[in-house]
C-alpha positions in Angstrom: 73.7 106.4 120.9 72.0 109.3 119.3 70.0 110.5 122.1 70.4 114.1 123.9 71.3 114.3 127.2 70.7 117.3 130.0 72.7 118.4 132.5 71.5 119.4 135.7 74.0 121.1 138.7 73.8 118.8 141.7 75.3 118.6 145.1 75.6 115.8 147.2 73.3 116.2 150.2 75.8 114.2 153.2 79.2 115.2 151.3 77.8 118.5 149.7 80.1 118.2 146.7 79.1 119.7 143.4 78.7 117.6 140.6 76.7 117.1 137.4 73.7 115.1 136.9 72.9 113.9 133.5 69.6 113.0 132.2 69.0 111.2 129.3 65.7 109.2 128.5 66.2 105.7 126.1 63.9 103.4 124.8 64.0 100.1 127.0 66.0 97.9 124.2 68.8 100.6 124.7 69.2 100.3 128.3 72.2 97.3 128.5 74.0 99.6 126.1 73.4 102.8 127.8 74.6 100.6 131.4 77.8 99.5 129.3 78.7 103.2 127.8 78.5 104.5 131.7 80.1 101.6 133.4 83.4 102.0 131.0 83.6 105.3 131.5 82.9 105.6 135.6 82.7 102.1 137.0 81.3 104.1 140.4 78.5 106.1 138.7 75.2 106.3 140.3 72.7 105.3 138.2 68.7 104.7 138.1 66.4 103.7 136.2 63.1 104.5 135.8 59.9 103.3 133.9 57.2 105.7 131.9 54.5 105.3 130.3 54.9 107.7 127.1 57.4 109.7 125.9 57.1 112.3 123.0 59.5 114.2 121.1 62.2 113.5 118.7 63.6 110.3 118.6 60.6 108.8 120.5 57.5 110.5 118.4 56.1 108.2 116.3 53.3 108.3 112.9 50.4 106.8 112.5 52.5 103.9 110.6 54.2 103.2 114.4 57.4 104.8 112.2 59.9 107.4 114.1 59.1 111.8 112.9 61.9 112.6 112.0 62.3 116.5 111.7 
């Protein structure tokens, strides 16, 4: 999909397993695909999804045209 993702350690709170978090923001029109990619690779992954108001960097920065920076 072209986007970055970060990895944070986690550990279940009731089971206290280990396991990695990833965190990767998409724009909304990527979501479905995003949900498809995760559910063919673990069909049991946790996964949320949450709403923001702006996001800036690359990928999501845009001109004054409303056209992606790309560096």
């Amino acid at each position: 999909m072209d986007r970055g993702v970060t990895v944070l350690e986690g550990r279940g709170s009731y089971s206290g397993e280990k396991r990695d978090v990833l965190y990767c923001v998409v724009a909304r029109n990527e979501i479905v695909r995003l949900k498809n990619i995760i559910e063919s690779i673990d069909p049991y992954a946790f996964v949320a999804v949450s709403t923001f108001h702006d996001v800036a960097g690359i990928g999501f920065t845009l001109d004054e045209n409303k056209n992606p920076i790309k560096n």
